[in-house]
FITI-426820 format. One record per residue (C-alpha): residue in three letters; x, y, z. Coordinates in Angstrom, 1 decimal, decimal comma. Example, Ala and Ser with C-alpha at 12.3 -4.5 7.8 and 13.67 -1.06 7.14 Angstrom:
REM FITI-426820
GUSE  residu      xx      yy      zz
GUSE     ALA    12,3    -4,5     7,8
GUSE     SER    13,7    -1,1     7,1
END
This chain:
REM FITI-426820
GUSE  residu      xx      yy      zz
GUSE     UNK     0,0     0,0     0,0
GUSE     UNK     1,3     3,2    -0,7
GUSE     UNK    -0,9     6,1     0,3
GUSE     UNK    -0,4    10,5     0,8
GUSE     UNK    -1,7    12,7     3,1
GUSE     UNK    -2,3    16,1     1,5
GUSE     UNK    -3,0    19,2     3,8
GUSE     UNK    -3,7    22,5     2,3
GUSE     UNK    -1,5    25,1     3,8
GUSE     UNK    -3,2    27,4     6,7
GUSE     UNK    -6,3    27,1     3,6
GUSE     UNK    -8,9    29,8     5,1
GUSE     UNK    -6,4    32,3     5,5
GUSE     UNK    -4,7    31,4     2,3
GUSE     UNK    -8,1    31,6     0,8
GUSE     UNK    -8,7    35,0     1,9
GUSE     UNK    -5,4    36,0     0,8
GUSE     UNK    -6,4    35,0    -2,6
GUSE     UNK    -9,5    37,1    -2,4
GUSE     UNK    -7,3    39,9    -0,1
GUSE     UNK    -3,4    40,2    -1,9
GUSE     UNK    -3,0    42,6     0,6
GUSE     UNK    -3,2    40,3     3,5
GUSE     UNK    -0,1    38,2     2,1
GUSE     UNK     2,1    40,7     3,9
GUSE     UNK     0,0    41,3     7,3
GUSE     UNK    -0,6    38,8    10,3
GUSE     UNK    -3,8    37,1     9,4
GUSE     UNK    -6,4    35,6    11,9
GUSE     UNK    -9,6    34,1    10,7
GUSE     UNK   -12,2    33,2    13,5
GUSE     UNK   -14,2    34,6    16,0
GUSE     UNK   -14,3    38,0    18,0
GUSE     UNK   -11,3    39,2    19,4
GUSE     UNK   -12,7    41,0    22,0
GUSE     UNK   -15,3    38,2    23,1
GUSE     UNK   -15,3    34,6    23,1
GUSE     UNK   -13,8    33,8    19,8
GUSE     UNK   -11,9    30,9    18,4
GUSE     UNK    -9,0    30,7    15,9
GUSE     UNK   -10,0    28,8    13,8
GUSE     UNK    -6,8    29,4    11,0
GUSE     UNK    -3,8    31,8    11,3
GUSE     UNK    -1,4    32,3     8,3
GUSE     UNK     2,6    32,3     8,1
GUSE     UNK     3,1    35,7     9,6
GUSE     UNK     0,6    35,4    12,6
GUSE     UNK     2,3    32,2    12,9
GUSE     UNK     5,5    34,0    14,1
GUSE     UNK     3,9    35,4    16,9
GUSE     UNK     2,7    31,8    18,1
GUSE     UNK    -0,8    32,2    17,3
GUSE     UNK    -2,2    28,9    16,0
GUSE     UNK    -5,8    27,3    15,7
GUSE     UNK    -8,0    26,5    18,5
GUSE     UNK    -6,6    29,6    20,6
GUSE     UNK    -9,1    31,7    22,0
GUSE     UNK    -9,1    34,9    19,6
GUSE     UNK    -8,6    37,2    22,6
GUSE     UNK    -5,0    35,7    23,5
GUSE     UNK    -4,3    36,1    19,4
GUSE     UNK    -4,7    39,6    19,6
GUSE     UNK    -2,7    40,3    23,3
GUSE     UNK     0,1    38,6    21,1
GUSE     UNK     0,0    40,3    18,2
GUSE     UNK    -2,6    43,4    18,5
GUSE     UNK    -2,1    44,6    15,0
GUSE     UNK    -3,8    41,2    13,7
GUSE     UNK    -6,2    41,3    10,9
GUSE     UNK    -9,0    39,1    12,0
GUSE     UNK   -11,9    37,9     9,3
GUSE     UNK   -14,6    36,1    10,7
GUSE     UNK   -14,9    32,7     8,3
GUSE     UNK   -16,9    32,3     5,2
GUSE     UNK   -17,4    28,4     4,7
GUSE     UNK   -19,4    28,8     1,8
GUSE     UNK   -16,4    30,1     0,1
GUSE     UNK   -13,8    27,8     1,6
GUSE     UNK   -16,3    24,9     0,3
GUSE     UNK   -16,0    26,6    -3,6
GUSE     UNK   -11,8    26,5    -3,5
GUSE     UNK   -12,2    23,3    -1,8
GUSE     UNK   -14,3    21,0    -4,2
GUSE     UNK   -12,2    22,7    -6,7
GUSE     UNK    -8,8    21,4    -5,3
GUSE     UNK   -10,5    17,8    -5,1
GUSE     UNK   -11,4    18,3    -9,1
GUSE     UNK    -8,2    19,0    -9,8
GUSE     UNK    -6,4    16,4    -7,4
GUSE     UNK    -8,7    13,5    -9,0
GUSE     UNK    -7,5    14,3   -12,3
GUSE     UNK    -4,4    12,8   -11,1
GUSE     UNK    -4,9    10,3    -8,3
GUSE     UNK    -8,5     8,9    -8,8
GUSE     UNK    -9,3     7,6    -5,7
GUSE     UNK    -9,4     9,6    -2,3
GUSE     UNK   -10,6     9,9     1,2
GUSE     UNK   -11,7    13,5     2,2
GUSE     UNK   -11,4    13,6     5,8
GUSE     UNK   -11,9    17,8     5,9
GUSE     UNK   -12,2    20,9     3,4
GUSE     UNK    -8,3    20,5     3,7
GUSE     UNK    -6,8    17,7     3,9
GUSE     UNK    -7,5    13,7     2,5
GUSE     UNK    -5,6    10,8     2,1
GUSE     UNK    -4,9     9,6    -1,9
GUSE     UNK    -4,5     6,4    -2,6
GUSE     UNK    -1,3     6,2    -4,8
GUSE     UNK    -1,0     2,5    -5,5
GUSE     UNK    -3,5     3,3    -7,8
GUSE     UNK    -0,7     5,2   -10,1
GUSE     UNK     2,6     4,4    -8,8
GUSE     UNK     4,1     0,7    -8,5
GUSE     UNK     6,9     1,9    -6,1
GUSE     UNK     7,3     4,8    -3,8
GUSE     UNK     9,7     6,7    -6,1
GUSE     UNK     7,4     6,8    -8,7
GUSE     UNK     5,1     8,0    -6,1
GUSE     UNK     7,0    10,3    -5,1
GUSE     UNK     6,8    11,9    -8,6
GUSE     UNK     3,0    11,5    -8,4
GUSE     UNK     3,0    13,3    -5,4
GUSE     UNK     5,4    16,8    -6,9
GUSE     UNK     2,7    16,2    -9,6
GUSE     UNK    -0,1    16,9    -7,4
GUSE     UNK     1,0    19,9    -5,8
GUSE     UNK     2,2    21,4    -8,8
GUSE     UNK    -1,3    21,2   -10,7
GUSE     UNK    -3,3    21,9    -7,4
GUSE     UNK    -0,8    25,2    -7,4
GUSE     UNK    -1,4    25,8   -10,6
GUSE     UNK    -4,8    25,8   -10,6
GUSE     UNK    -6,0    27,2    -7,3
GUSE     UNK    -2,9    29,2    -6,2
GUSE     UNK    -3,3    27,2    -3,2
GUSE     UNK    -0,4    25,4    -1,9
GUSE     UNK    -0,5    22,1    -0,3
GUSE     UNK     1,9    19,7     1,9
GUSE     UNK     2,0    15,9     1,2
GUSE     UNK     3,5    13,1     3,4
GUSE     UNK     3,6     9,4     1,4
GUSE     UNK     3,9     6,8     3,0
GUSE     UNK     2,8     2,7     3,7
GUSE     UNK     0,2     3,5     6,0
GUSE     UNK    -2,7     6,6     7,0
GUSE     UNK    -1,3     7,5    10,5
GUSE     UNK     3,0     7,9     8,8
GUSE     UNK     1,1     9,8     5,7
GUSE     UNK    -0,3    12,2     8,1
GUSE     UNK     2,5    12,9    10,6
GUSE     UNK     4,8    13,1     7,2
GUSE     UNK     2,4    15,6     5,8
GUSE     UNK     3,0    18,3     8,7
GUSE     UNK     6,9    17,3     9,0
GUSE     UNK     7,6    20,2     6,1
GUSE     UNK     4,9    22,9     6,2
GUSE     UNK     4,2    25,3     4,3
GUSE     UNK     4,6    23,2     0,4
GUSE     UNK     6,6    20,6     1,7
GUSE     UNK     6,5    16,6     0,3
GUSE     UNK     7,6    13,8     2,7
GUSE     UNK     8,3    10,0     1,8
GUSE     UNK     8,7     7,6     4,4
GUSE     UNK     9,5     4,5     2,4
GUSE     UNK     8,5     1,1     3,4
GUSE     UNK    10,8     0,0     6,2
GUSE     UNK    11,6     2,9     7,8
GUSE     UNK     8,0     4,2     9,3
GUSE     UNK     9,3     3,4    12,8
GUSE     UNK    12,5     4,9    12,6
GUSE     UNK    10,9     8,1    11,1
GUSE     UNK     8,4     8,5    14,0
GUSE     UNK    10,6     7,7    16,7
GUSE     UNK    11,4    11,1    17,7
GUSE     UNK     7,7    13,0    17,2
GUSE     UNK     6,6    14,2    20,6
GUSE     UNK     3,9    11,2    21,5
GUSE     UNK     0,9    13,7    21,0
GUSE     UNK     1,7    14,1    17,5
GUSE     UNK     0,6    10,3    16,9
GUSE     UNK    -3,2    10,4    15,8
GUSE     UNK    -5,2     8,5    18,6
GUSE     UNK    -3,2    10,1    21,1
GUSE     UNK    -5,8    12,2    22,9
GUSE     UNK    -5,1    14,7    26,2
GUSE     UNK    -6,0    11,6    28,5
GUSE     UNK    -3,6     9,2    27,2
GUSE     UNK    -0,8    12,1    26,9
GUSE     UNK    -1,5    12,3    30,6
GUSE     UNK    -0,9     9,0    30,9
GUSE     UNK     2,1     8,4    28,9
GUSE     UNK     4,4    11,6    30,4
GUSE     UNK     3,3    10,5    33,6
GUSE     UNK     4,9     7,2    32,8
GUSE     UNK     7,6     9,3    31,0
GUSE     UNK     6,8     8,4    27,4
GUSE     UNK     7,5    11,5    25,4
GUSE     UNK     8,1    10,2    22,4
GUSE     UNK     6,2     8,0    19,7
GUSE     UNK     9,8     6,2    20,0
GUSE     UNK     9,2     5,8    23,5
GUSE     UNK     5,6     4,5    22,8
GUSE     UNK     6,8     1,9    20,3
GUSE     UNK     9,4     0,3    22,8
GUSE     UNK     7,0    -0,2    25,9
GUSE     UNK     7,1    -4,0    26,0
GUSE     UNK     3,7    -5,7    26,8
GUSE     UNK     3,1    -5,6    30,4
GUSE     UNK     4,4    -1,7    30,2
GUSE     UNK     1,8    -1,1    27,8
GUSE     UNK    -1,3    -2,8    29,8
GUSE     UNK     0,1    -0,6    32,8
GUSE     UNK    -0,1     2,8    31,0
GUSE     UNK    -2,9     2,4    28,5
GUSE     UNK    -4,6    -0,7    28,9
GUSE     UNK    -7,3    -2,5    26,2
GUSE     UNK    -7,1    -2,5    22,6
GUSE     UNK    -7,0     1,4    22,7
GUSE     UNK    -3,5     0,7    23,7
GUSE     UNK    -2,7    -2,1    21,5
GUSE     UNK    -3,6     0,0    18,2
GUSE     UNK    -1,3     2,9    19,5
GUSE     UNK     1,4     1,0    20,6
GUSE     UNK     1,2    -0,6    16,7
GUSE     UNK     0,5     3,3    15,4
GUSE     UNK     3,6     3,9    17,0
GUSE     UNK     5,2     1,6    14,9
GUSE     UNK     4,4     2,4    11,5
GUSE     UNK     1,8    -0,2    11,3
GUSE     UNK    -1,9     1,0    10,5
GUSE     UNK    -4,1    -1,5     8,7
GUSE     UNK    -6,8     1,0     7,9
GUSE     UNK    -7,7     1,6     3,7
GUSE     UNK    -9,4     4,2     2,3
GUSE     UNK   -12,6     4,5     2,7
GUSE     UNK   -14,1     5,9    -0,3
GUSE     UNK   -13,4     4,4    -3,3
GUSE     UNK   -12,7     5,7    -7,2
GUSE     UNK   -16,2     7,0    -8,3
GUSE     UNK   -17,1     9,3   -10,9
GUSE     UNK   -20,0    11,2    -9,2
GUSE     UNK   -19,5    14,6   -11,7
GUSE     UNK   -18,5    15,6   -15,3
GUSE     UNK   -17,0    19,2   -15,6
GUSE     UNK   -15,5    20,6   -18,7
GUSE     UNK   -13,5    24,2   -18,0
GUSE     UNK   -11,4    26,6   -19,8
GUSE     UNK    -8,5    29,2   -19,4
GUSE     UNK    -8,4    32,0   -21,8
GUSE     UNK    -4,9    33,2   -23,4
GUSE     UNK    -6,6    36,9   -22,2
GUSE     UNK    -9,2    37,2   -19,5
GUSE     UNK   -12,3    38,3   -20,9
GUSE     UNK   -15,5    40,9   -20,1
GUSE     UNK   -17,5    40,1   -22,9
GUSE     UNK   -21,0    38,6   -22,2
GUSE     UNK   -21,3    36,9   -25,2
GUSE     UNK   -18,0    35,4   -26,0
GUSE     UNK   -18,5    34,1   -22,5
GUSE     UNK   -21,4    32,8   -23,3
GUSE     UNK   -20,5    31,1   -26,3
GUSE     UNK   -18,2    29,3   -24,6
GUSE     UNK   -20,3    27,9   -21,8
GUSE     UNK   -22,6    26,7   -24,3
GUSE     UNK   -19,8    24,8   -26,7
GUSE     UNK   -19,0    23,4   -23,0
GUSE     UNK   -22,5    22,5   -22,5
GUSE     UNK   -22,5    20,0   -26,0
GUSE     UNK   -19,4    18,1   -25,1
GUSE     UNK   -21,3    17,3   -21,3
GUSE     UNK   -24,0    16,1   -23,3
GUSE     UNK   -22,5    14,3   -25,5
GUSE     UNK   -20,7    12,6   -22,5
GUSE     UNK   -24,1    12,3   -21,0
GUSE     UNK   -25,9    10,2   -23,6
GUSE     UNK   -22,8     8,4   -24,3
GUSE     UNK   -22,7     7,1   -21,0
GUSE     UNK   -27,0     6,9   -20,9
GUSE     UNK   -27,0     8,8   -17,8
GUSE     UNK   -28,6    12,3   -16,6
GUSE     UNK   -27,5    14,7   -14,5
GUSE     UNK   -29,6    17,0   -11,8
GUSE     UNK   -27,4    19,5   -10,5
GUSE     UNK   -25,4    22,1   -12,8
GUSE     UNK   -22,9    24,5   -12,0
GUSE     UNK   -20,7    27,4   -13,5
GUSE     UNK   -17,3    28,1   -12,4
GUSE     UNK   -15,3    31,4   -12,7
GUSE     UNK   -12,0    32,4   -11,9
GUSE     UNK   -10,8    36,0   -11,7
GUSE     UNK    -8,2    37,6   -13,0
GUSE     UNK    -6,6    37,8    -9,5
GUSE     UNK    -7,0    33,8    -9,1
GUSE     UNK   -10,3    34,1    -7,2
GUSE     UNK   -12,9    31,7    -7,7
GUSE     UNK   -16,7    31,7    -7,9
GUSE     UNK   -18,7    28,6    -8,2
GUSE     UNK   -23,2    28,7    -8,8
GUSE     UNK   -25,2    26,2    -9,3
GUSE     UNK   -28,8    24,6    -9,7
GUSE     UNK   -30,7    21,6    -9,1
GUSE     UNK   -33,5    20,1   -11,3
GUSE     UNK   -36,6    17,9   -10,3
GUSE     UNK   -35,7    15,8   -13,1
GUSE     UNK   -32,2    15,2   -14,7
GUSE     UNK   -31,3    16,5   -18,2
GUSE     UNK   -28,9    15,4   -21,2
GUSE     UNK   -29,7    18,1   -23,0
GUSE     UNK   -27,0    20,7   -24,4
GUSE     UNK   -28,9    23,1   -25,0
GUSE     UNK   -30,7    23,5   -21,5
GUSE     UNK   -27,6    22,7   -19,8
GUSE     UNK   -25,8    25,3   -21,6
GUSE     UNK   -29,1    28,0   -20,8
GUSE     UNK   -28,7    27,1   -17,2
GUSE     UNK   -24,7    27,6   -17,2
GUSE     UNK   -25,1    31,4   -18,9
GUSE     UNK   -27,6    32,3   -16,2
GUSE     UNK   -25,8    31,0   -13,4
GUSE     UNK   -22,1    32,8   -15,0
GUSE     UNK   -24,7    36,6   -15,3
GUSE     UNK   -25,7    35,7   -11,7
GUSE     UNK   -22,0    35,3   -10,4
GUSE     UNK   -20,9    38,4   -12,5
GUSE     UNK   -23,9    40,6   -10,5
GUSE     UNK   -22,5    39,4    -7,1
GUSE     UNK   -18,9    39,8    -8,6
GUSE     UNK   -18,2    42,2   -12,1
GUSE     UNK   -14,9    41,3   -13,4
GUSE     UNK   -12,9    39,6   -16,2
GUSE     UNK   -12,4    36,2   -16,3
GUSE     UNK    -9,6    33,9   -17,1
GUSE     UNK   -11,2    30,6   -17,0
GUSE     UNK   -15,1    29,3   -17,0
GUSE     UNK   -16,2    26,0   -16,4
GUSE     UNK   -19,3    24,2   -16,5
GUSE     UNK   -20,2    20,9   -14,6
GUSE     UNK   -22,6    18,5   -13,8
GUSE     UNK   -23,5    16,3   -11,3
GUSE     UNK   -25,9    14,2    -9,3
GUSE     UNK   -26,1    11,8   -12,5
GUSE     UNK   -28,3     8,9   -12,5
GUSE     UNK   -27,9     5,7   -15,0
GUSE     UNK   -31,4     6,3   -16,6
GUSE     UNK   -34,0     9,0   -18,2
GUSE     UNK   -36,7    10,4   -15,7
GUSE     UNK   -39,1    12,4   -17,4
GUSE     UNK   -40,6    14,9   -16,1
GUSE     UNK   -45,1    14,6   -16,0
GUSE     UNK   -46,7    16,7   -17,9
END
């Protein structure tokens, strides 16, 4: 098995840096109200520096660092650059866990027979999730879930790990033991107390050392985590549950109509791809990227589904003129997907 652990880098903030340039160059909190009961929820590179990190209350973010930027979260938007990330990643590796907006676990046997090829898979990734999105991401490959994600933080921000097989333990050995996922405040009580500091630490605990500091099979699948060994797949498997055709522009354009045009030559190859594949879809959406990288997504859900270019196409342009009332600009790329596709025809009663 050879699976990666990609994390997007602090994403909401980087997010609203993509909507905000300005913010690249000023400490960035997003969460709740600094002067009540907030939460961090993100912090980007340059907050960072003042040791400001998520799940701090926002009050203590601003006492370190009181010329902050804070930005209360918009998930609707983080959702829009995120679904876009996991179109793009899919175009490479198939088949992937989502476990967050930000992060998921790809499962490279899929592409790669051995982990330098994987590793090439991997570069591969973040380049065209960088490429696309402007986002960066960090990857950690590995033979198991739990290495993948403890690789994935070891070179933040736009790093790439690879733990090849062999060599899990002897990676993790010196993480502090709370970095090992499973290891919740309880057991890290436990463990110090029993001075176990270290996954290392964790890993060499011999049997009756183990049932005396975490007993049950809690303990067991630690003590094995702590080894490398983690027996756990993915859980959600290749599927194609979307088709999406898009387009970059050599120049961004204003032009309604061009615009236009090109949604609706979109709107023929997804049906052609439709009836080829006798299936329907319900749900169609436009997608627009600004010429500052930002993205827009809208869409709309039928009653029935449709294989029909040219009402596909009709429901793309009106969703692209409702996006550019929310948001005037020129665009470098459009896009136009559908989804919630069913195997058959229902017709709608009439």
């Amino acid at each position: 098995m050879i699976v990666a652990h990609l994390d997007l880098d602090a994403f909401f903030a980087a997010v609203e840096e993509l909507e905000d340039p300005d913010l690249r160059t000023k400490p960035l909190v997003v969460g709740g109200d600094p002067h009540g009961r907030g939460v961090v929820a993100t912090a980007n590179y340059e907050a960072r520096k003042f040791g400001i990190h998520s799940a701090m209350s926002c009050a203590e973010a601003l006492r370190r660092c009181p010329h902050s930027v804070f930005i209360r979260p918009r998930h609707s938007l983080y959702r829009e650059y995120s679904q876009h990330v996991w179109e793009t990643v899919r175009g490479v590796v198939p088949t992937v866990e989502r476990t967050g907006l930000d992060e998921g676990y790809l499962d490279l046997g899929d592409v790669a027979e051995h982990f330098l090829a994987a590793r090439e898979v991997a570069e591969a990734v973040k380049t065209v999730v960088q490429a696309a999105t402007s986002l960066t991401c960090s990857i950690g490959v590995a033979s198991s879930k739990v290495v993948a994600k403890i690789a994935s933080d070891h070179r933040k921000p736009g790093g790439l790990t690879v733990v090849p097989s062999g060599h899990e333990a002897a990676f993790l050995a010196p993480f502090d033991v709370r970095r090992l996922p499973g290891v919740g405040p309880k057991a890290e009580e436990r463990l110090l107390a029993a001075g176990v500091d270290t996954i290392g630490a964790l890993a060499a605990l011999g049997d009756g050392e183990l049932r005396a500091v975490l007993p049950g099979s809690v303990g067991r699948m630690l003590h094995e985590r702590a080894r490398g060994i983690d027996p756990r797949g993915l859980e959600q498997q290749a599927q194609r549950i979307s088709l999406s055709v898009e387009n970059t522009f050599e120049r961004d354009l204003t032009d309604r109509g061009q615009l236009h045009a090109e949604l609706r030559r979109m709107a023929e190859r997804l049906s052609g791809a439709l009836r080829d594949s006798g299936r329907t879809a319900r749900t169609v959406s436009t997608k627009l990227r600004y010429s500052d990288f930002s993205i827009r997504t809208r869409s709309t859900s039928l009653r029935v589904g449709i294989d029909d270019a040219e009402q596909i196409g009709e429901l793309a342009c009106a969703l692209l003129d409702r996006a550019l009332v929310d948001r005037p600009g020129a665009l470098r790329l459009v896009g136009v997907g559908v989804s919630g596709l069913a195997s058959h025809r229902q017709l709608a009663l009439v």
